[in-house]
C-alpha positions as CSV (number, residue, x, y, z in Angstrom):
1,X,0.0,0.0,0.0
2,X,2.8,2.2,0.8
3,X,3.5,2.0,-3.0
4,X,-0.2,3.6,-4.1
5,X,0.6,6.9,-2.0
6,X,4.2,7.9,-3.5
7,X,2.4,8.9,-6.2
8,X,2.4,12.1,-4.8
9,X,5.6,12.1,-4.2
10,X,8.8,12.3,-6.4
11,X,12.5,13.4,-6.0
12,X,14.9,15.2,-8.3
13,X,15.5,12.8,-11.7
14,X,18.9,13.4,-13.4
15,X,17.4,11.7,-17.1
16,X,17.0,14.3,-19.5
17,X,13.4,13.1,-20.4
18,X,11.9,16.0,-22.3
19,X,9.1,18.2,-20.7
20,X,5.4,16.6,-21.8
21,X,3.9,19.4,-23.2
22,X,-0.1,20.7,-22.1
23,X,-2.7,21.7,-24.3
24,X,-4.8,24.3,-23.5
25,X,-8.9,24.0,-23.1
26,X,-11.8,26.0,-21.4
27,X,-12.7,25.0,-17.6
28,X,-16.1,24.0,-19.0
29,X,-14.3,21.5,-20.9
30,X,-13.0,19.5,-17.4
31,X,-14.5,16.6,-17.4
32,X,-14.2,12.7,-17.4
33,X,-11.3,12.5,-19.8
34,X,-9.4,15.6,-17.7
35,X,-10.4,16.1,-14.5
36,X,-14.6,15.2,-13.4
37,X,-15.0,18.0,-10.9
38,X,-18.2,16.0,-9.4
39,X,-15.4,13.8,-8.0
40,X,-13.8,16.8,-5.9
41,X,-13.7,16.1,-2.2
42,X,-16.1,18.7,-0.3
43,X,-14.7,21.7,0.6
44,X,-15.4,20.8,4.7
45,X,-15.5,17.4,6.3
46,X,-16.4,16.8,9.8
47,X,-14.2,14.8,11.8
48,X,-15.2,10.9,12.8
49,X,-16.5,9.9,15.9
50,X,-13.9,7.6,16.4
51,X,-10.2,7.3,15.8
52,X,-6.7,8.3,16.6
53,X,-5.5,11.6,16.9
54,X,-7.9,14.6,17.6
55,X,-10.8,15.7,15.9
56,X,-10.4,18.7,14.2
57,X,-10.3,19.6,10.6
58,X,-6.6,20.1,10.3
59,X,-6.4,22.4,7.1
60,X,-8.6,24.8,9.3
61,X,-6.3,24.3,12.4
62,X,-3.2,24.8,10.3
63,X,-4.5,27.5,8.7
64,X,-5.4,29.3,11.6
65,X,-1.6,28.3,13.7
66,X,-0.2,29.5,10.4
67,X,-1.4,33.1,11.0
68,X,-1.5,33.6,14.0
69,X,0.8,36.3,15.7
70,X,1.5,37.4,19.4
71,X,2.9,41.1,20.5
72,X,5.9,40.8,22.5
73,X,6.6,40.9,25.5
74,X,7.9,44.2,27.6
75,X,11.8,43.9,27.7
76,X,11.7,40.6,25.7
77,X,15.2,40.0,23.9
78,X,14.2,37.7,21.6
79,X,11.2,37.2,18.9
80,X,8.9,33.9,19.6
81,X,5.7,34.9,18.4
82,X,4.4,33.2,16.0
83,X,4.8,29.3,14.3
84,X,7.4,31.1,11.6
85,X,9.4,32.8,15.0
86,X,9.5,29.3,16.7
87,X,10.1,26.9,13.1
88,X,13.4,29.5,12.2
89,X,14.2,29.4,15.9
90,X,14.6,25.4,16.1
91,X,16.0,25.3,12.7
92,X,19.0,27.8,13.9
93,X,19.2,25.9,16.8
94,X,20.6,23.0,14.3
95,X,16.9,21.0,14.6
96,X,16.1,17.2,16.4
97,X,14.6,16.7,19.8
98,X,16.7,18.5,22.2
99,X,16.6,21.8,20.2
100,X,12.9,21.4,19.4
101,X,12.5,21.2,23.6
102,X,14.8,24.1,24.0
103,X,12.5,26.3,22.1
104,X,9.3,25.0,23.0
105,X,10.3,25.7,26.4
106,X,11.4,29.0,25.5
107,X,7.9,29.4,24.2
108,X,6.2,28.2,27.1
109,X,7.9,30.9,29.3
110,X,7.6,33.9,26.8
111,X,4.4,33.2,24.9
112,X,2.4,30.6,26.9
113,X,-0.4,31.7,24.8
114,X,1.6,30.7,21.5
115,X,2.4,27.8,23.5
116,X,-1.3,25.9,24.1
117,X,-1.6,26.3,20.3
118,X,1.6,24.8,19.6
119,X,1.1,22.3,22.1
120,X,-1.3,19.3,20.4
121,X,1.0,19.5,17.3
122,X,5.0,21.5,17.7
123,X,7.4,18.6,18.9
124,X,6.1,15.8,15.9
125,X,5.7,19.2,13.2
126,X,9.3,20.8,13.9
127,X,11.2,16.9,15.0
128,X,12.4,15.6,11.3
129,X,15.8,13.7,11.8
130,X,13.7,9.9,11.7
131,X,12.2,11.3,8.1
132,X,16.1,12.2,7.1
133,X,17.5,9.2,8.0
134,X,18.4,6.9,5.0
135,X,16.5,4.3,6.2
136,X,13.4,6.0,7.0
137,X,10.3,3.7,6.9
138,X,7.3,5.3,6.3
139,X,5.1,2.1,7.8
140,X,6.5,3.3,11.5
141,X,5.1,6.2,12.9
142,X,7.8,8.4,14.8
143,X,7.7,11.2,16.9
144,X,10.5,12.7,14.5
145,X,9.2,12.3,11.3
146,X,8.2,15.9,11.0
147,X,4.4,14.5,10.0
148,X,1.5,15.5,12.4
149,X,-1.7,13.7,12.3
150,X,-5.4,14.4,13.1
151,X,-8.4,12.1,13.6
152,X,-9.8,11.2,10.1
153,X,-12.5,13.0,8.8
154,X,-15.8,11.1,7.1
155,X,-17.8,10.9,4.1
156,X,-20.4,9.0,6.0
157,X,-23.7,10.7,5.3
158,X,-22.9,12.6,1.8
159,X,-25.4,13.0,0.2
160,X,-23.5,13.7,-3.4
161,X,-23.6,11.2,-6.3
162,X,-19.7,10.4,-6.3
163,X,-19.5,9.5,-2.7
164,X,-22.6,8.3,-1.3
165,X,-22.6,5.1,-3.0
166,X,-19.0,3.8,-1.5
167,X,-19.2,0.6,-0.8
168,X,-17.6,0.5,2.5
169,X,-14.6,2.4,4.3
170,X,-15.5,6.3,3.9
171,X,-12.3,8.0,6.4
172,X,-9.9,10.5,4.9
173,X,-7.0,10.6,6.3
174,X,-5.3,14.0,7.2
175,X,-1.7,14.9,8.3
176,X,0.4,18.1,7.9
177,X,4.4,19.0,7.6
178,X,6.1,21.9,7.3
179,X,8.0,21.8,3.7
180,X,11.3,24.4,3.5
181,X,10.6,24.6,-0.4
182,X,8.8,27.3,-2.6
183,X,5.3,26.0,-4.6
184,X,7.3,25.7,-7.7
185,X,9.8,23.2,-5.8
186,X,6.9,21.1,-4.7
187,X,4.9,21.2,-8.1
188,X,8.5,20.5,-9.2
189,X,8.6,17.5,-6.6
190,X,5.8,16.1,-7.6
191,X,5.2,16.5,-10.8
192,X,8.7,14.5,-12.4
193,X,7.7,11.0,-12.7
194,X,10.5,9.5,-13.8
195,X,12.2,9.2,-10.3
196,X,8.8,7.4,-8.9
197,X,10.3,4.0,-9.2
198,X,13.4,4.8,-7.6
199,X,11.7,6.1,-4.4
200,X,12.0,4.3,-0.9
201,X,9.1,1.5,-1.1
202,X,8.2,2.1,-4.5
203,X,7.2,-1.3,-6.4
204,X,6.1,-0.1,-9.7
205,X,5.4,-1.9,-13.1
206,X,5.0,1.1,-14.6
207,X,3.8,4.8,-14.0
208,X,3.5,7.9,-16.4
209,X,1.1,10.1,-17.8
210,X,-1.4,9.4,-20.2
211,X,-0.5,10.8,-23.2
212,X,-2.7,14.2,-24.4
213,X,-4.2,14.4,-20.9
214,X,-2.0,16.7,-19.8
215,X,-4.4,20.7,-19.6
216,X,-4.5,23.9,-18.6
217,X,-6.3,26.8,-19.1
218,X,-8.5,29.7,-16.9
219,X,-11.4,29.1,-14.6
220,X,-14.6,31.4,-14.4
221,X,-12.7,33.7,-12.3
222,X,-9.7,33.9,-14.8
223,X,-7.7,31.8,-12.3
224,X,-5.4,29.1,-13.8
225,X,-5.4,25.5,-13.7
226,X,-4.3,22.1,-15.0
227,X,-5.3,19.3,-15.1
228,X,-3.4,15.4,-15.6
229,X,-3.9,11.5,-15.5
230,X,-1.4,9.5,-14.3
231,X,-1.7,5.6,-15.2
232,X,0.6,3.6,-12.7
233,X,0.8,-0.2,-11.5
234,X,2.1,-1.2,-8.6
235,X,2.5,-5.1,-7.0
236,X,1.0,-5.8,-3.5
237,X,2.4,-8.2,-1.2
238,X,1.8,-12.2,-1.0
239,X,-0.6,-13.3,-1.8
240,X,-2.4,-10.6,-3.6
241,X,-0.6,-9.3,-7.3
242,X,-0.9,-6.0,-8.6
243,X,-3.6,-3.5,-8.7
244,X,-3.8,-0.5,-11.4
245,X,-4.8,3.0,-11.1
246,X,-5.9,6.1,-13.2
247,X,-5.2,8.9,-11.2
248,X,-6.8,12.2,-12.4
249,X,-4.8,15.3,-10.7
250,X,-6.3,18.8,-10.9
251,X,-3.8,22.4,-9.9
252,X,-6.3,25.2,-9.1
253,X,-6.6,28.6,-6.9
254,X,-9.8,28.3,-4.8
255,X,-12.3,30.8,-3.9
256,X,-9.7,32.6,-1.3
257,X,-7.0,32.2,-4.4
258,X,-5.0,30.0,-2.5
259,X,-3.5,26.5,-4.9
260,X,-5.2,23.8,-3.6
261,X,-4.4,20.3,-5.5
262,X,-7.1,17.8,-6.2
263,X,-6.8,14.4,-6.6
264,X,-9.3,11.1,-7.6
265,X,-9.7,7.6,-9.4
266,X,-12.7,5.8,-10.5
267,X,-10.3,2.5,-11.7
268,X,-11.8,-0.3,-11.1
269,X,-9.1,-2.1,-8.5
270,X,-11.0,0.5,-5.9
271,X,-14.0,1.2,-4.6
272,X,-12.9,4.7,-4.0
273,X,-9.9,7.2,-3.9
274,X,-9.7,11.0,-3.5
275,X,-7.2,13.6,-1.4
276,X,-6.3,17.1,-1.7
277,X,-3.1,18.7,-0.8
278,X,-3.8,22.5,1.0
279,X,-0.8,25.4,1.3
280,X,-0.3,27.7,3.6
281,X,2.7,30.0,3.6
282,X,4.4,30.3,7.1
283,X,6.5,33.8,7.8
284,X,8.3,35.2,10.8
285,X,6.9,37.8,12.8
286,X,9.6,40.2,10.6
287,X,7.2,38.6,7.5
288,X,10.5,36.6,6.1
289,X,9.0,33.4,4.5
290,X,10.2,30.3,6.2
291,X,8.8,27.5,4.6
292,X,5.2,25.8,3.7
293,X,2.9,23.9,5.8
294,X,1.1,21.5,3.8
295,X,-1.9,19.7,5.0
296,X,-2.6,16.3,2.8
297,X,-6.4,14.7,2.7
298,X,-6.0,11.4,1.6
299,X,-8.9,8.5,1.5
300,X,-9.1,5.2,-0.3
301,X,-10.7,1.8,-0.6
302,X,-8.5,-0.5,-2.6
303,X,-11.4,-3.4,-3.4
304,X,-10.6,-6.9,-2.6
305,X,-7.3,-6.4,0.3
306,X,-8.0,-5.7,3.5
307,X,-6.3,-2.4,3.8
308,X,-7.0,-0.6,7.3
309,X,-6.6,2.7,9.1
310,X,-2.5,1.7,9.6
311,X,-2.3,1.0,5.9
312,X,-3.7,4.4,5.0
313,X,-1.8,6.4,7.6
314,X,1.5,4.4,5.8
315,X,0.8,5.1,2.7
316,X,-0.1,9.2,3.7
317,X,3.3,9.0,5.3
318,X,5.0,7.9,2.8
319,X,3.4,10.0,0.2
320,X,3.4,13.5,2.1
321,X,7.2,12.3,3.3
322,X,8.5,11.5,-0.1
323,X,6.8,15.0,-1.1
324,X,8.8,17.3,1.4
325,X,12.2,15.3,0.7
326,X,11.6,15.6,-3.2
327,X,10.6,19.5,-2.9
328,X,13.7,20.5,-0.9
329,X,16.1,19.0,-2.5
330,X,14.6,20.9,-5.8
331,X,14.7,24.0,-3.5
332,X,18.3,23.9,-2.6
333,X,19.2,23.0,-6.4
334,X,17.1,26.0,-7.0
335,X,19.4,28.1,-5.1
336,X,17.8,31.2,-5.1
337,X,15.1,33.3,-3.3
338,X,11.6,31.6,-2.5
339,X,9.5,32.4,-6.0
340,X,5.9,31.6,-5.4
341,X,5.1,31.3,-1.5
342,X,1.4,32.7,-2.0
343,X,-1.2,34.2,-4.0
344,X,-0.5,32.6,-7.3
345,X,0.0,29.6,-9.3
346,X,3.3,28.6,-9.6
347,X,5.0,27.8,-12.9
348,X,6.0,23.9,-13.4
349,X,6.9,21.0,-16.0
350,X,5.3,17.6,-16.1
351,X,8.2,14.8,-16.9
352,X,7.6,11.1,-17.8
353,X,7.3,8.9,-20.5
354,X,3.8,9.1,-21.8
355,X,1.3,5.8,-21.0
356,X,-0.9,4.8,-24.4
């Protein structure tokens, strides 16, 4: 399962594939064969009654912990007053557990109001040395793996044609990390399939995009979008074989032109599949961009294996994991000032070999 979720994923390929090239369409032209917006997860889910982590919507709570800002102290000497403040201060403080506590107590004794909104989420969102290791398995959880968790959310009750008639499991899965790459770096990340097979985990028989799927154009609001499918097959342990997917992937600004990125499959091997990736810039208190916090939705139902909450959580750590490693190290090949941070779409090339 781990497998299914690096497909959001992908690290910095050295072939010299050429670029696949889009073709442009009107936003009325989305559809099955591009991107079926009926199949977009709703904008707000409610948490499930049961289930590990708390229940919150974690885009909102991310969000909000994002922008939120504190005035200083009288006489205070140093600047911890926001998520950017503490994030640069651990980072300077050269990262891992021990500096993470340092600040956090720091925190607790300047800004203990900064503090109980940190508190559910800081130590697991600022601790990455387990996801830097070189043997970093995304099947184990770790309190270092620089991925937070909430309680799933649910479809259970929907009353929308693509959703209500799931056969069974109806959780999406959320988590959050903070990424120290610019959009382009992630779309970048992302969006080069050529290293997918190479990736920790990774089991694929094949994976590319369809050929002439690849879109863009403008929405109603003239905001921009594209649009891909992404055919991939991937084995799955003893004693089941393979399973294949059509992922359709959609790039667009929402209604608070912020980039969300959609994702679904109607293939046959599942009963249902669907996510959404959410970005929120994260500055200092100076307003110095210090990296992005990305919050992942992420639901499926692969039909005929028993796949359980673990086996989603896996393969939403590996995928979300794979994502920040891959967009960094395009970031620091980048070498140069953040480009797009917020407030636009950022500018990216698609590279695979094309799937007939």
């Amino acid at each position: 399962m781990i497998a299914l979720a690096t497909l959001f994923a992908a690290s910095v390929a050295v072939s010299e594939t050429p670029a696949v090239l889009p073709r442009t369409i009107e936003w009325a032209e989305l559809g099955p064969a591009t991107f079926d917006r009926a199949y977009l997860l709703p904008e707000e889910l409610e948490p499930a009654d049961e289930g590990e982590g708390l229940p919150v919507d974690l885009a909102r709570a991310m969000r909000r912990l994002a922008l939120e800002r504190y005035a200083s102290k009288p006489g205070a000497t140093e600047t911890l007053n926001c998520l950017g403040d503490v994030v640069r201060a651990v980072r300077a403080a050269g990262g891992g557990a021990q500096a993470c506590e340092r600040v956090l107590a720091r925190v607790r004794e300047v800004q203990p109001g900064l503090a109980k909104e940190l508190e559910p989420w800081a130590s697991e969102l600022l601790c990455d040395t387990a996801l830097r290791a070189p043997k970093w398995n995304p099947d184990r959880d770790s309190p270092c793996d620089g991925l937070v968790f909430a309680r799933p959310l649910t479809l259970g009750g929907r009353k929308e044609a693509a959703w209500k008639k799931r056969d069974r499991d109806d959780l999406v899965q959320q988590a959050a990390t903070l990424i120290y790459a610019d959009l382009e770096a992630i779309k970048a990340a992302e969006n080069d399939y050529r290293s997918y097979p190479s990736r920790p985990g990774a089991s694929y028989e094949r994976i590319g995009p369809i050929a002439d799927t690849y879109v863009q154009g403008k929405d109603p609001d003239g905001g921009p979008f594209s649009a891909l499918r992404i055919l991939f097959e991937t084995d799955l342990p003893f004693p089941f074989s393979s399973f294949t997917c059509d992922l359709h992937v959609l790039n667009r600004v929402d209604d608070r032109g912020r980039l969300v990125c959609d994702v679904y499959s109607v293939s046959k091997d599942f009963n249902w599949l669907a996510g959404r990736d959410h970005f929120f810039p994260v500055r200092a208190s100076d307003g110095a961009w210090v990296a992005t916090l990305v919050v992942r939705w992420y639901g499926f139902d692969l039909r005929g294996v028993p796949d359980d909450d673990d086996a989603r959580r896996g393969a939403l750590r590996s995928s979300l994991g794979g994502l920040r490693l891959g967009a960094e190290e395009a970031f620091g090949a980048h070498g140069g000032p953040p480009r797009t941070v917020e407030g636009g779409f950022p500018s990216f090339q698609v590279f695979g070999t094309p799937v007939f």
